[in-house]
C-alpha positions in Angstrom: 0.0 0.0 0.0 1.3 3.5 -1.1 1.3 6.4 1.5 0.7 9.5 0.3 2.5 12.3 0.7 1.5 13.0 4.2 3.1 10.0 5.1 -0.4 8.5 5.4 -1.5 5.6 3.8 -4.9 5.2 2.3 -7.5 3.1 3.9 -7.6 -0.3 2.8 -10.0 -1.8 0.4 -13.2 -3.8 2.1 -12.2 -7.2 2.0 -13.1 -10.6 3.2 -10.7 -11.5 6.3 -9.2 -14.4 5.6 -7.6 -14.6 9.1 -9.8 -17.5 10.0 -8.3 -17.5 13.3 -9.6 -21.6 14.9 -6.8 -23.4 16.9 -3.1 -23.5 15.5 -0.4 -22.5 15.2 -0.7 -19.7 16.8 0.6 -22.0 17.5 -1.5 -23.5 15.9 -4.8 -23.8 16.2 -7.0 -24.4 13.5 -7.5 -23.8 9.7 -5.1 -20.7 8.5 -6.7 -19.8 5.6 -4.1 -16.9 3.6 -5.6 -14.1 2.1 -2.6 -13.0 0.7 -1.9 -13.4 3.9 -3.7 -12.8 6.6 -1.8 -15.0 9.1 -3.3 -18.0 11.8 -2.3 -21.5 12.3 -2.4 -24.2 13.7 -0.4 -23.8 15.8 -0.5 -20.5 17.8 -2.0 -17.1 17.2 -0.8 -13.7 16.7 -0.5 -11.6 19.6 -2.1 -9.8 17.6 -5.0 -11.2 17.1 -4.8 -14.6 18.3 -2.1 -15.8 20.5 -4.4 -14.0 23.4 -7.5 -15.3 21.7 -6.5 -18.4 21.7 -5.2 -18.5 25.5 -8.2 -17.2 26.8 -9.8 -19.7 29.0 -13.3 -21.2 27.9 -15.8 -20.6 30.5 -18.7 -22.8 29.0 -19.0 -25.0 26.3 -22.5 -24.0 24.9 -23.8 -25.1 21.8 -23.4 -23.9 18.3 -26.6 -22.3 18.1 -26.8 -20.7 21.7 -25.8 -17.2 20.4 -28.5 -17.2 17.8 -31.2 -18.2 19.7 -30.3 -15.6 22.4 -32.7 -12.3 21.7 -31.6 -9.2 21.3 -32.9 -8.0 24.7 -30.7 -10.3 26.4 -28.0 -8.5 24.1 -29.8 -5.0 25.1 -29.4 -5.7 28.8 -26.1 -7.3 28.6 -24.9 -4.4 26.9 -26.0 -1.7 29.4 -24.2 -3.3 31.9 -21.5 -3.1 29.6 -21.5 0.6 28.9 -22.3 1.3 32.8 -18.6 -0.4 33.5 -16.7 1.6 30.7 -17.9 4.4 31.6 -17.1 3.9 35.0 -13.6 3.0 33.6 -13.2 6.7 31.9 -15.0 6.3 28.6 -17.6 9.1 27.7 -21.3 8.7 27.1 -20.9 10.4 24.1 -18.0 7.5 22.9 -20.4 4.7 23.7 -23.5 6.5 22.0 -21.1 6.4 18.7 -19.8 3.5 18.8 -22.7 1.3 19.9 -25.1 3.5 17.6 -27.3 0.5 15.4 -25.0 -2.4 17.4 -26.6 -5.4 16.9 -24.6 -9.0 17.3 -23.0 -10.7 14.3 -24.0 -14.9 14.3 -21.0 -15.0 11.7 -18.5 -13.7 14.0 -20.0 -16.9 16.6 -20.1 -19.6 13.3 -16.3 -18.6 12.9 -15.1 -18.3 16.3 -17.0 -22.2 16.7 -15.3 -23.5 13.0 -13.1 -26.3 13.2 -10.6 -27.5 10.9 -11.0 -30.8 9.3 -7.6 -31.7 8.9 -4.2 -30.1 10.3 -2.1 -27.9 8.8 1.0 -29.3 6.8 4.4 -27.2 6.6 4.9 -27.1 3.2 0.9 -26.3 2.8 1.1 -23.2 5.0 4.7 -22.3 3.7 3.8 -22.0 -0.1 0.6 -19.8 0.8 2.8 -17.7 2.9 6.0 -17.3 0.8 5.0 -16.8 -2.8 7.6 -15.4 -5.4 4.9 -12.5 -6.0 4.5 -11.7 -2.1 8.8 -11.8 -2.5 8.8 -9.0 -5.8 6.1 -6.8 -4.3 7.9 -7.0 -0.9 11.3 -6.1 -2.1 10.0 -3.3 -3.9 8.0 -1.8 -0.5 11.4 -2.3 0.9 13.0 0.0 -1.4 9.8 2.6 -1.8 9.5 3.0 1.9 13.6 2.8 2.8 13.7 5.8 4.3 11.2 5.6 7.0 12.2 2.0 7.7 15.7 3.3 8.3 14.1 5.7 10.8 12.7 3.6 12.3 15.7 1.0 12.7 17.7 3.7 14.0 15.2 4.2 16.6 13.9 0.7 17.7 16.6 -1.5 16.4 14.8 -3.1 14.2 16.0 -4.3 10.8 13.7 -3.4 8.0 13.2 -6.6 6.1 11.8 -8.1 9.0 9.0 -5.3 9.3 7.8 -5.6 6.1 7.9 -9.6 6.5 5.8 -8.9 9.3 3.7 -6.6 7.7 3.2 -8.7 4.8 2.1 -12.0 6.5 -0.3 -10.2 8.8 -2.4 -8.2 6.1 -0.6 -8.9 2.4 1.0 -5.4 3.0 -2.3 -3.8 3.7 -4.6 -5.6 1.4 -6.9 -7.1 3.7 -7.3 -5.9 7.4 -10.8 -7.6 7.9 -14.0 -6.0 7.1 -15.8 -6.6 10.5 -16.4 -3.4 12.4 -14.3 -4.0 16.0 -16.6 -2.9 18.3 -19.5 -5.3 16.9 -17.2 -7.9 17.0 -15.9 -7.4 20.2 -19.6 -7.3 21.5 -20.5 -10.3 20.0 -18.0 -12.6 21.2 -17.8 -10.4 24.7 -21.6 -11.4 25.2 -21.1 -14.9 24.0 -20.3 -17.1 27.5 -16.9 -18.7 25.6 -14.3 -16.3 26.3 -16.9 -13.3 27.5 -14.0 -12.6 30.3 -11.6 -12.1 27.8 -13.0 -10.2 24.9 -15.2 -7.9 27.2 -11.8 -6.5 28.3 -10.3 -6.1 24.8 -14.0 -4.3 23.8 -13.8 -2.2 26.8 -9.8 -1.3 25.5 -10.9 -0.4 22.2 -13.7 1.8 23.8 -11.0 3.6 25.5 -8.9 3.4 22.0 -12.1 5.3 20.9 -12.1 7.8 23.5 -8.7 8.8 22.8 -9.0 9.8 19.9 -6.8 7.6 17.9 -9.7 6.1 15.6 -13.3 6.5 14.7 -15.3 4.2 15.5 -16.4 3.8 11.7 -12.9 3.5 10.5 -12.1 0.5 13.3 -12.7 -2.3 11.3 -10.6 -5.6 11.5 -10.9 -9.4 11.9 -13.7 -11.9 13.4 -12.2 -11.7 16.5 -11.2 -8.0 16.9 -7.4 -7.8 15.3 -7.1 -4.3 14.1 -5.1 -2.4 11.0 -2.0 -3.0 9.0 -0.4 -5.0 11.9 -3.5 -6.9 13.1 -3.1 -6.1 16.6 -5.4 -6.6 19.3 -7.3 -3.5 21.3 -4.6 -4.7 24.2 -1.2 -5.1 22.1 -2.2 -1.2 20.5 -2.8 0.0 23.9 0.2 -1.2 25.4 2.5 -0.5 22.2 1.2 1.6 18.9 3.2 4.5 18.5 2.0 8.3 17.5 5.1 8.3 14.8 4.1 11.1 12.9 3.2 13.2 16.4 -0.4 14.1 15.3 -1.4 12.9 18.4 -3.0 9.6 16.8 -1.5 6.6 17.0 -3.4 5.0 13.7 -2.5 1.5 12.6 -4.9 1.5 9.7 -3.5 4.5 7.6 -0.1 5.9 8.7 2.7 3.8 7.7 5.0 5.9 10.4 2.5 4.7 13.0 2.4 1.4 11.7 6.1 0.5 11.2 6.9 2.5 14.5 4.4 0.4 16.6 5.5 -3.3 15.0 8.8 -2.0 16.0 7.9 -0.9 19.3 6.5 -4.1 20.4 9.8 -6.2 18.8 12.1 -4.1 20.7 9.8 -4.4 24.0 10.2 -8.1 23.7 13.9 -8.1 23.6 14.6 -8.2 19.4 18.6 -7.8 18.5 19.3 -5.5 16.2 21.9 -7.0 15.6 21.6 -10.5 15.2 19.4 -12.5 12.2 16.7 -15.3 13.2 17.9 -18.5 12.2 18.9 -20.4 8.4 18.2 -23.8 7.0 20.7 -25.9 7.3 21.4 -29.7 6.0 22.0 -32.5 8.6 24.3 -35.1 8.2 24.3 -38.8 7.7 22.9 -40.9 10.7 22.2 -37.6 12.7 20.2 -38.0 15.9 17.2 -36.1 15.0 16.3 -36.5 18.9 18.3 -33.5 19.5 15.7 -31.0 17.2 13.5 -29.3 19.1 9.9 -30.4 20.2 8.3 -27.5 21.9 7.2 -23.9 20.3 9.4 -22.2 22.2 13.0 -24.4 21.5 14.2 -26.5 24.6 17.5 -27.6 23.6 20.2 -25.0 22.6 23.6 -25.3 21.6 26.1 -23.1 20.4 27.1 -22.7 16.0 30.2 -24.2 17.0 28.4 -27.2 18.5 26.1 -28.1 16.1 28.8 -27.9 13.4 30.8 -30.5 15.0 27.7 -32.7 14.9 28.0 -32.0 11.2 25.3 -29.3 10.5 26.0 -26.9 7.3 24.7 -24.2 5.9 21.8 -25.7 3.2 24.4 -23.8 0.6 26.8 -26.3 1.5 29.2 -23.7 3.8 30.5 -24.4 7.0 28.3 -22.8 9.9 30.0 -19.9 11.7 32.7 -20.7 14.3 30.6 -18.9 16.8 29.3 -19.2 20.5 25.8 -18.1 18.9 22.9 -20.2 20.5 20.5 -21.9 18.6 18.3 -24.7 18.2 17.3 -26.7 15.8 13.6 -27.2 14.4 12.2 -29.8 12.1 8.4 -28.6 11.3 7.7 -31.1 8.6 10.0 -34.0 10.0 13.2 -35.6 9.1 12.7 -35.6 5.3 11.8 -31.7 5.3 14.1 -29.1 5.8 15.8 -28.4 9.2 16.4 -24.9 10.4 19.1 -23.4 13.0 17.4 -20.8 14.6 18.5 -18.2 17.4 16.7 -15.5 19.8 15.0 -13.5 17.4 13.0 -16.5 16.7 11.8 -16.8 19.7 10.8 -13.0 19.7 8.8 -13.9 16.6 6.9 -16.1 18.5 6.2 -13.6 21.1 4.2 -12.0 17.8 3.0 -15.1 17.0 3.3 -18.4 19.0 3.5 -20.6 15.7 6.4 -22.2 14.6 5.2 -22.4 11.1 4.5 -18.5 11.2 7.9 -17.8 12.7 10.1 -19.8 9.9 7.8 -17.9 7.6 8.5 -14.4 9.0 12.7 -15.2 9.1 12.7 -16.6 6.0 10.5 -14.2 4.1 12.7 -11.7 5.5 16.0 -13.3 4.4 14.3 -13.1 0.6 13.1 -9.5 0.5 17.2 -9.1 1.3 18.1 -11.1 -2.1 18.0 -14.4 0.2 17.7 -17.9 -1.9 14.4 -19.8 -1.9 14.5 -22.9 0.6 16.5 -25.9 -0.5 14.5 -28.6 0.9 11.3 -29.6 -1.8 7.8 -30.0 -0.8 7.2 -33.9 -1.2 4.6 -35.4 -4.0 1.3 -35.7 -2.4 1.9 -33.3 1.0 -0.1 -35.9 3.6 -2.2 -34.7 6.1 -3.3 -35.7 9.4 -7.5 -34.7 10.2 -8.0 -33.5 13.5 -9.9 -37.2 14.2 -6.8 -39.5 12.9 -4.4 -37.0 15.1 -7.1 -38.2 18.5 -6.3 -41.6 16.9 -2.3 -41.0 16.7 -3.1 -40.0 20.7 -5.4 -43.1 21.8 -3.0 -45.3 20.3 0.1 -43.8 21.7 -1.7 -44.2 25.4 -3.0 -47.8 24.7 0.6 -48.2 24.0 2.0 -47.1 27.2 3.3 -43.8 26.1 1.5 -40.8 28.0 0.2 -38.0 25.1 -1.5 -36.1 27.2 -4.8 -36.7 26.7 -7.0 -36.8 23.6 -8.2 -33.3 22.6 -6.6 -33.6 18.7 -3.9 -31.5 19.3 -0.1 -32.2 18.6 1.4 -30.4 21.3 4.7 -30.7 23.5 3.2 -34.2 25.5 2.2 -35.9 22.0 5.0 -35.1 20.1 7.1 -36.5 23.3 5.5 -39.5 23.3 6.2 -40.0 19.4 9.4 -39.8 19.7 9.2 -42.5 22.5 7.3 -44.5 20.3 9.9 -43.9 17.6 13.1 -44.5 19.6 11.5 -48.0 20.6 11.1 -49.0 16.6 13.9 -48.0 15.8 12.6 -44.5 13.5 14.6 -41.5 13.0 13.0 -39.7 16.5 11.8 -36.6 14.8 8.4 -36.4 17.0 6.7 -35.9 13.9 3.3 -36.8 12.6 1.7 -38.0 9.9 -0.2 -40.6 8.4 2.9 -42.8 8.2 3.1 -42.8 11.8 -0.4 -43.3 12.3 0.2 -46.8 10.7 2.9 -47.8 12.2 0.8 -47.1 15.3 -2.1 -49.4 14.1 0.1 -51.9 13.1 2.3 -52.1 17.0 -1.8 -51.9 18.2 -2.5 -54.9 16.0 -4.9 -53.2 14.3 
């Protein structure tokens, strides 16, 4: 998107949001469908929109159809009590009458909040969504046309450009598609819905106060199903605690000043500890017979070593060159197992995941940054025929692995930190490569040890 020459950028066109944020990815979490780019997963959610989301605890489990057959005088009464506690929390009458003028509640913002994926999300599935060659072009060429601000901003935050406009690009296709679901109505809707109501009543009652102070109309805060706002997708409670008024006009405006917008991204990097100096991780090839036990299983990596260390395990560069001979930490991550590529990664990964709690959407971010700075493409190939798990076969994976003596967890479909564990039990006691990963290759070798 093209500021003018205020520095402001024009609003962005009404588009579907395809930031259909279920369970991902984060970090995960459920189908990450990308609009150009609009990010979610599996796996975790942005902090932006959906990392909090996600964690919020579920105070009910009502049915699908509760919200719709609530009336609207239940909504009417609810919301009073609603505008009686901002208001007692500094917002004006005269905020609420605008921004709940005609509110009503919005059953699609309930059927995709309750929408569940039918299978999980593959690696290489999410990767070639999020890392196009045309999402690469127009990047590099934002990169140039806004080099000047970006440098400004570096010099300020610390913040290397690339990675802002990676960021920028997987959250909204560089401005394309913010959501076109007004954030108050949204916020309302899934505040009065007993799910998360705890939650979301306290982002709604931050973007009231976002309202109040001037930095939006109500009319112009549109965003996502679940309340993610602007170029950056962030949450009523990630702008409060770190937009930035760039351009000092005493609004801090996320959906049409590209000072505000790179500012803030950077502002919320640099809060979380981002290094300037340092880059986020590489691909990098393994060697013969390695001990894939030593990758990573959880989101946030467990098991660091320095460069130095994993080179004399026989780790290089996917180029083929010799890792640095450096003290650097990093761990290693294998998202689509041990026939997929392999990654080194260091602490600025891990503050990417403080964005967004996804692995998938963190090797996305690095990597897309590495090719808006002439980077080469990944090295490792998608496979023929990408296999996927659906969410009932992964509950499968789990029942089995228990039935088997290996503790998963539980059974809720999920392929956290305690299934994956228990994999790569299950795969140290065949005899696999212990990657922890699944697929429907493991799934048989699991029916077949059940005797099924």
């Amino acid at each position: 998107m093209r500021a003018t020459s205020s520095g402001r950028a024009p609003q962005a066109p009404h588009a579907p949001h395809l930031r259909l944020t279920g369970r991902l990815a984060a970090a995960a979490i459920a189908t990450f469908v990308l609009a150009g780019c609009a990010t979610g997963h599996a796996e975790g959610r942005s902090v932006n929109a959906i990392e909090a989301e996600q964690n919020a605890p579920e105070q009910s489990a009502p049915g699908d159809n509760q919200f719709a057959q609530a009336s609207q005088a239940d909504f009417d009464t609810w919301l009073r009590d609603l505008r009686s506690d901002a208001m007692a929390q500094g917002v004006s009458s005269t905020t609420l009458d605008r921004a709940f003028s005609g509110i009503r509640p919005i059953p699609r913002v309930i059927e995709l909040d309750r929408r569940q994926p039918e299978f999980t999300l593959t690696f290489w599935r999410y990767f070639g969504n999020a890392i196009s060659e045309e999402r690469v072009q127009r990047g590099r060429a934002l990169l140039r046309e806004h080099r000047d601000l970006l440098a400004d901003v570096e010099a300020r935050y610390g913040v290397q450009p690339r990675y802002l406009v990676a960021f920028w690009g997987l959250e909204t296709n560089f401005g394309d598609t913010f959501g076109n679901f007004p954030v108050v109505g949204a916020l309302a809707t899934l505040a009065h819905d007993t799910r998360r109501s705890a939650f979301f009543r306290e982002e709604l009652i931050t973007a009231l106060k976002i309202i109040e102070s001037g930095d939006i109309a109500p009319e112009r805060m549109e965003g996502s199903w679940a309340g993610a706002m602007g170029h950056l997708q962030f949450m009523p409670s990630t702008f409060a605690a770190y937009a930035v008024d760039a351009t000092g006009d005493g609004r801090r405006d996320i959906w049409g000043s590209l000072p505000d917008v790179f500012a803030s991204a950077a502002n919320f990097l640099s809060q979380v500890g981002w290094r300037g100096d340092e880059d986020w991780g590489r691909e990098v090839s393994l060697p013969q017979g390695f001990d894939h036990s030593l990758a990573s299983i959880d989101t946030r990596p467990e098991n660091w070593r320095t460069l130095r260390e994993w080179a004399a395990l026989g780790l290089r560069a996917a180029s083929g060159y010799e890792l640095p001979n450096s003290e650097q930490s990093a761990a290693l991550i294998l998202p689509a197992g041990h026939s997929g590529p392999a990654f080194l990664v260091h602490h600025n990964y891990e503050r990417i995941l403080r964005w967004n709690r996804s692995i998938f959407y963190a090797i996305a971010v690095g990597h897309l940054a590495d090719r808006l700075a002439g980077g080469a493409a990944l090295s490792a190939q998608p496979p023929q025929g990408d296999q996927r798990l659906t969410n009932d076969q992964v509950r499968e994976v789990q029942r089995l692995l228990m039935n088997l003596g290996y503790d998963a967890g539980g059974v809720d479909g999920r392929l956290g930190p305690r299934t994956r564990t228990a994999i790569r039990s299950f795969q140290r006691g065949q005899g696999l490569p212990q990657d922890a990963f699944a697929d429907p290759k493991l799934l048989a070798l699991l029916r077949n040890a059940a005797g099924q």
